[in-house]
C-alpha positions in Angstrom: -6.3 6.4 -80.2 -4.0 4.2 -77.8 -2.0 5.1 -75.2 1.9 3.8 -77.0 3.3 3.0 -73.8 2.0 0.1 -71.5 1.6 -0.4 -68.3 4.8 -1.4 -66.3 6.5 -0.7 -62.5 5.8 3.2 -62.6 2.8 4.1 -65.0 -0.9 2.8 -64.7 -3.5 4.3 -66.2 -7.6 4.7 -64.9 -10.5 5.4 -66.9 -12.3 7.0 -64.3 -11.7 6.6 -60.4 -14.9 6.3 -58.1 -12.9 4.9 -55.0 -9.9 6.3 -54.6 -8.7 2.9 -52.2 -7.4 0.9 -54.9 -5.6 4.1 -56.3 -3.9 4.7 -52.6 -2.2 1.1 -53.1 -0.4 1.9 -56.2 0.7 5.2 -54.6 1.8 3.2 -51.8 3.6 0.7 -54.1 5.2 3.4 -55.9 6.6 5.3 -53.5 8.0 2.6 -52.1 10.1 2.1 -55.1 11.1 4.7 -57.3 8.2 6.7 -58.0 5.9 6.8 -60.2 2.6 7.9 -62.3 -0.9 7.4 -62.5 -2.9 8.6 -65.9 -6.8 8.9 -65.8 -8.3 9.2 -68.9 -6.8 5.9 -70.2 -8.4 2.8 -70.5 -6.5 0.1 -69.0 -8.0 -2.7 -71.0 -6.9 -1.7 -74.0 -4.9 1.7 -73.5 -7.3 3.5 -75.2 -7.4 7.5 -74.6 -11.0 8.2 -73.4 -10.1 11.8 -72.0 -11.7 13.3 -69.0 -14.2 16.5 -69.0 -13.0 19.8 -67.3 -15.4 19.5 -64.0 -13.7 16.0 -63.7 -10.2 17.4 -64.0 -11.2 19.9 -61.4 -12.9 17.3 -59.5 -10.1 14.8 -59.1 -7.7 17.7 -58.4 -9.4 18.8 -55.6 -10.4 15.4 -54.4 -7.6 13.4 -54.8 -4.4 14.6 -53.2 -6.2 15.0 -49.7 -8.0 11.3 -50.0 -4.6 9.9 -50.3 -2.9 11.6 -47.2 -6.1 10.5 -45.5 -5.6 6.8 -46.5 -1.5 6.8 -46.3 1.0 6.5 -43.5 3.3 8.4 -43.2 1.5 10.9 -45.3 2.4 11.5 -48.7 2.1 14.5 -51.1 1.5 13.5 -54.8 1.4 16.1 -57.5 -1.8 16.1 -59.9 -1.7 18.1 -63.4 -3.6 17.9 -66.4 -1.9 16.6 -69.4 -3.2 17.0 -73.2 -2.6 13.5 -75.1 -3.7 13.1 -78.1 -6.0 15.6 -78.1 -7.9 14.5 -74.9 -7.8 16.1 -71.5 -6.1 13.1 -69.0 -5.1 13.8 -65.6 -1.4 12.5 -64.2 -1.1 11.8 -60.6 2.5 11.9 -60.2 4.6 10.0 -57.2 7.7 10.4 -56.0 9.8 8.2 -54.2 9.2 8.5 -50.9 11.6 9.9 -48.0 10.2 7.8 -45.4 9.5 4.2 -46.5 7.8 1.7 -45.6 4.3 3.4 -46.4 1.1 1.9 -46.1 -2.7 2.0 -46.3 -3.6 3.6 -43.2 -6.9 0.9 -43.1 -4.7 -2.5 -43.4 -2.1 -1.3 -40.9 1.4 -2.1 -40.6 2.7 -4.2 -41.9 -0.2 -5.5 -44.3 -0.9 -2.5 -45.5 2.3 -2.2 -47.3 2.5 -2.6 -51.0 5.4 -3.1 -54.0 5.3 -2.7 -57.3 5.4 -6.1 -59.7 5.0 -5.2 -63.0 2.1 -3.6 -64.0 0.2 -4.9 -60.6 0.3 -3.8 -56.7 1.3 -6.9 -54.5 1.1 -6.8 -50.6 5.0 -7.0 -49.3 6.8 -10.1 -47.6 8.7 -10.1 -44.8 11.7 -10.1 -46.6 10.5 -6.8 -48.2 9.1 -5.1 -45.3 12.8 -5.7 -43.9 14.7 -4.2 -47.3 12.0 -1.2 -46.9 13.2 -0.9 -43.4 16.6 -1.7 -43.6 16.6 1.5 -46.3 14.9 4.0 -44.1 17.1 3.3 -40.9 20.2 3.0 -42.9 21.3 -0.3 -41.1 23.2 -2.6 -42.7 21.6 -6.6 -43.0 23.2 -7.6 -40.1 22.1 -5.2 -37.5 18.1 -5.5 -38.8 16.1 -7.3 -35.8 15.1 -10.9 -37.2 11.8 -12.2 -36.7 11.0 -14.4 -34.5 14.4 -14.9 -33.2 14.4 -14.8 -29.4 17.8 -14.5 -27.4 16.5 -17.7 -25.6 16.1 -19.8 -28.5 20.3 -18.8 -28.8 23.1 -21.8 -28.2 24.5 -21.0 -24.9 27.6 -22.8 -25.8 28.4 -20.4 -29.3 27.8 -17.6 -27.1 30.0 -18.2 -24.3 32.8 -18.7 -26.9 32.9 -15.7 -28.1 30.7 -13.5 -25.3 32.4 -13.9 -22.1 29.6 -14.3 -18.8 26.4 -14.0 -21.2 23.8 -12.1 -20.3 20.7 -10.2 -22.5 22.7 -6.7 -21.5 26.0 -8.5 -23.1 24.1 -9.7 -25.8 22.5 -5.9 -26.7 25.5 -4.1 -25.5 27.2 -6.1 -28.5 25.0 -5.2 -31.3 24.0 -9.2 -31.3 20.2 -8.1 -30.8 18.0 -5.4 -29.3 14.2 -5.0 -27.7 11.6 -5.6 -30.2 8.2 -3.6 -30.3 7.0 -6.1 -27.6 9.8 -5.2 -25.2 11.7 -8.5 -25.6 15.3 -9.2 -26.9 15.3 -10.5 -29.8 18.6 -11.1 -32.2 19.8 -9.4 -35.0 20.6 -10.8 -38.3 24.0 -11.2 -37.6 23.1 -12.7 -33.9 21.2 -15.6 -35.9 24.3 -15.9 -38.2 26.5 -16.3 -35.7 24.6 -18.1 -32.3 21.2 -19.9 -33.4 21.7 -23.6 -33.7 20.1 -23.1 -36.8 20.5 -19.7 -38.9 18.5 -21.1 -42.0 15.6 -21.5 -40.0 15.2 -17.4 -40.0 17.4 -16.8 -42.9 17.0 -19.4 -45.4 19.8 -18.0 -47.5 22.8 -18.5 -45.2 25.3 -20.9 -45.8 29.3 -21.3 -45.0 31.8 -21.7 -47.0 35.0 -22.9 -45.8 38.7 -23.4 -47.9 42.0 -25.2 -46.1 44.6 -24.2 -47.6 47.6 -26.3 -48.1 
């Protein structure tokens, strides 16, 4: 009998798991967005319900929720329950969104190690979506979000002595223009690019002006 529903954003399904690595990315991917579940017992070829035995039900409960705080940071509880379907035994590891995104796979590292959620498949985020995952958790708005790779040398020292009077780095950070990045240099916000880098589209290809005269 198949499974009616398909795979999609939040639902995946597993025959069988014997490395529970590939399962920590979805979890990952998951609770980076809005949450999620994971059925075993399902084909995912073909959605067929295969069912699991009672020692593998017991197996997986036991097993699974401490492999995936072992292989996740920051670590994250899932719940695991058996769930009848039609007729068969399947187990559902359910995910919640998570409190304290970005996660990752403890193995890759930061920032690799982060996944989202395409469709039915896990995809390793950008640097635009390790931002928005950051962004989220810090509750800063897109301007005050450190760009990368922006340096407060790499500034025009004439756009910031027009509007910040005797520039300096203090100035700069006292400002909310920039801050110090993990490797202790000042680097400039999103809306220090906007406003001083010769060239904002360089670090944020989206940015444009718009300007009306009015009569």
């Amino acid at each position: 009998m198949k499974f009616p529903l398909i795979e999609s954003k939040n639902l995946e399904f597993k025959e069988f798991l014997e490395d529970y690595r590939r399962a920590a990315e979805s979890v990952v991917a998951f609770a980076n967005a809005r949450g999620g579940e994971i059925i075993i017992g399902i084909r995912d070829i073909d959605r067929e319900v295969v069912g699991l035995s009672e020692s593998q039900v017991l197996k997986y409960q036991e097993e699974i929720p401490p492999a995936l705080v072992d292989q996740i940071s920051p670590q994250l509880a899932v719940d695991t329950f058996a769930r009848n379907i039609e007729g068969m035994v399947c187990l559902v590891v359910k995910v919640f969104p998570g409190p304290h995104k970005p996660y990752f796979v403890s193995r890759l590292g930061y920032p690799k190690g982060i996944f989202m959620r395409y469709g039915s498949h896990n995809r390793p985020a950008d640097e635009y979506a390790v931002r928005d995952l950051e962004r989220a958790r810090n509750h800063a708005s897109f301007e005050q979000m450190l760009t990368v790779g922006a340096a407060f040398d790499g500034l025009s020292t004439l756009m910031l002595d027009k509007i910040i009077h005797n520039t300096s780095a203090e100035t700069f950070v006292a400002g909310g223009y920039g801050a110090l990045d993990v490797d202790q240099k000042i680097k400039a916000t999103n809306g220090g690019v906007l406003l001083f880098h010769p060239r904002p589209c360089t670090f944020i290809p989206e940015a444009y002006v718009t300007v009306t005269r009015y009569s």
